[in-house]
N, C-alpha and C positions, 0 to 999 in steps of 0.2 A: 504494500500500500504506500501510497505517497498523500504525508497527512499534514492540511492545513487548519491551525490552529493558532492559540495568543489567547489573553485575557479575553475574557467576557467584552460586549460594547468596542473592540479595537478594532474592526473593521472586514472582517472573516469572512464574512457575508459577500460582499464587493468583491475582496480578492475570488472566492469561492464561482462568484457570478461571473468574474474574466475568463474563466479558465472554464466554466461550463457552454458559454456564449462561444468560442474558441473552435468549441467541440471536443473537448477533453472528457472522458469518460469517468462521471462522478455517479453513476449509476442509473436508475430508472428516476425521471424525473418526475414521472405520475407517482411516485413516492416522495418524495421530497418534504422535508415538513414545509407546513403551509405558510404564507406572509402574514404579519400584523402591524397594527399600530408603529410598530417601533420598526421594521423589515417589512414595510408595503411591497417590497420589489421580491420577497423569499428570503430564507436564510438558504437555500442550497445545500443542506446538509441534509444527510439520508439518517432518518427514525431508529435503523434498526441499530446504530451506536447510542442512541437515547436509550433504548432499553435494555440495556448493559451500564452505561456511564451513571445514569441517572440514581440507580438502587446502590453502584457503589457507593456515590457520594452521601447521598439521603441518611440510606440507613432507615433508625426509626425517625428522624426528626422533621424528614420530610422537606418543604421548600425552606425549616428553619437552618439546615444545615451549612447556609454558608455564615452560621453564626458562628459555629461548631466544625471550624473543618476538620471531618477524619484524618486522621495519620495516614501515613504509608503504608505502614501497619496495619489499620485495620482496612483500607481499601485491599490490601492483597488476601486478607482472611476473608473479604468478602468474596471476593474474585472468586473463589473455591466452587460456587454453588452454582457459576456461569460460565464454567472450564470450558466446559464441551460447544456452548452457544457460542462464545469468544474462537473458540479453534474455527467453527463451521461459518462464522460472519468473515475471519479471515481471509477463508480460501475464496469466499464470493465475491470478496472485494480485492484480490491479487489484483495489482497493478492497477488500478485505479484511485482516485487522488477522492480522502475522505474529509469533510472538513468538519471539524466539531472541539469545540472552545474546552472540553471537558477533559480530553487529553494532558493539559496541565497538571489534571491531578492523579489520571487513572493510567496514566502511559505504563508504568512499571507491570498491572495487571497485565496488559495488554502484551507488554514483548515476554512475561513469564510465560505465557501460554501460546505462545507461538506465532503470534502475531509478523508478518513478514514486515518491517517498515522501512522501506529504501530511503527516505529524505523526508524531512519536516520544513515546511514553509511555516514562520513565524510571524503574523501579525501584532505590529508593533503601534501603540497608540499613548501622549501624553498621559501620567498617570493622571491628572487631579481632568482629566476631561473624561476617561472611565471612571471616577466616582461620580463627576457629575452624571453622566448617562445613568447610573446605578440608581442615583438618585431620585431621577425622574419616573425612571422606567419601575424600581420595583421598591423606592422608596429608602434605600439605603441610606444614613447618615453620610457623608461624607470621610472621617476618618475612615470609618470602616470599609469605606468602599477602595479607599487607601492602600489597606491593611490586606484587604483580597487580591489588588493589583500586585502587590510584592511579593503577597504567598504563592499566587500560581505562577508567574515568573520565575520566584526564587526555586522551585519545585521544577517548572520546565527544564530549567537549565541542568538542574542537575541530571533528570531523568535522561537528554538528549546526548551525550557524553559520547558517546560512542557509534552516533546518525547524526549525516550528515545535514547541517542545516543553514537555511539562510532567512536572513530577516526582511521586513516588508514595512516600509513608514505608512503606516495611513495617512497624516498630513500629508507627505510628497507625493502619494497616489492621488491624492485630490487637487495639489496644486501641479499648474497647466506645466511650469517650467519644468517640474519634475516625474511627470505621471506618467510618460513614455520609458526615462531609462527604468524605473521602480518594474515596471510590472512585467518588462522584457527580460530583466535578470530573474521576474520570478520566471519567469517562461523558461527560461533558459535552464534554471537550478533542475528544474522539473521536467530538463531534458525534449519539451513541449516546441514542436516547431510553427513556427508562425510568419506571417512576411510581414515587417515593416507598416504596412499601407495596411493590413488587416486591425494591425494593434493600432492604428489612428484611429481608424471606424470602429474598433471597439470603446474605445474611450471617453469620443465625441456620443457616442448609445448612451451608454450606461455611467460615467462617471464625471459628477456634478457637484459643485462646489459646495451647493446647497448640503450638501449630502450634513455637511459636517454641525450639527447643530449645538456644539459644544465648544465653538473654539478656542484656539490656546490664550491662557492668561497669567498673568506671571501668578505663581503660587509658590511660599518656602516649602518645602519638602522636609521632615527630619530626615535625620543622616542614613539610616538605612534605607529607606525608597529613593533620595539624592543618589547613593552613589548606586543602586543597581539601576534607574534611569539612565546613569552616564554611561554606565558598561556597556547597557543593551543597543543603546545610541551608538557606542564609538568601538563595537567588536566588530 
């Protein structure tokens, strides 16, 4: 699989939409979950990684669970009860590019059980513009929403150590000066051939300035979101 992923609100969706619009094989689109309020255009990511990700994460707590993030730990003791759904969603999804935000936390179930994952594409989004989205969208405080940007980041990174991976600005996908080279290196990482003149007409389609309803404002950070910000910025 070739899996694109990043915080919650960073942009997933978009990148997910280039590379379906493309013609890149992200599954049966008559499955797809469906668009809302918040994703009118689709999120482009396939269900059947919801019904796996989702009970990892939850647990008993339910939608309170990203008060409460599980460990690693107990994400992999959960993983035990979806072995065989994990191994059989793998093989259906060989070589096809899966995009779902959840991976931040559940990556490790996923490569124990066999999961094949040739590259991970990273979407990368200002932190205090993913708590603002958090905010609006599902009412998150602001710290907290914070505190969840730097847990599944800090968590991605670690999990991806060993897969190959490249990172994606959302800002510079949305600004004109930078929205061509951003999305042809994702092309590229993902080994995805495209000409030139195709990636303008994709961009000039679907990607719009509008899009970004949160934009950048200067915010202090404390020092452990500061400095994994700058890392993910400048690796």
């Amino acid at each position: 699989m070739y899996i694109i992923t990043g915080m919650h609100r960073s942009g997933t969706s978009i990148v997910s939409r280039l590379f379906f619009e493309a013609g890149a094989d992200l599954g049966n689109p008559d499955e797809f979950y469906p668009g809302d309020r918040w994703n009118p255009e689709g999120y482009f990511e396939q269900p059947d990684f919801h019904r796996i990700n989702m009970p990892l994460i939850n647990g008993q707590w339910g939608k309170f669970a990203y008060f409460f993030l599980p460990s690693e730990k107990t994400i992999l003791k959960r993983a035990k009860k979806y072995k065989h759904k994990i191994e059989r969603i793998s093989i259906n999804y060989r070589n096809k590019i899966v995009k779902e935000t959840r991976f931040c936390l559940t990556l490790p179930a996923w490569l124990k059980y066999g999961a094949g994952i040739k590259k991970i594409l990273i979407s990368l989004r200002e932190p205090i513009q993913v708590a603002r989205s958090l905010k609006s969208r599902d009412h998150i405080p602001i710290k907290l929403g914070l505190k969840l940007w730097y847990e599944h980041n800090k968590r991605l990174l670690k999990y991806i150590q060993d897969i190959p991976y490249w990172f994606i600005d959302y800002n510079k996908l949305l600004d004109k000066e930078f929205s061509f080279d951003e999305i042809k290196n994702a092309y590229k990482f993902f080994n995805f051939n495209i000409s030139d003149e195709k990636i303008e007409d994709l961009l000039k389609k679907y990607v719009k300035h509008s899009m970004n309803h949160n934009p950048i404002n200067k915010y202090k950070y404390i020092e452990p979101i500061d400095k994994m910000w700058k890392r993910l910025k400048y690796e």
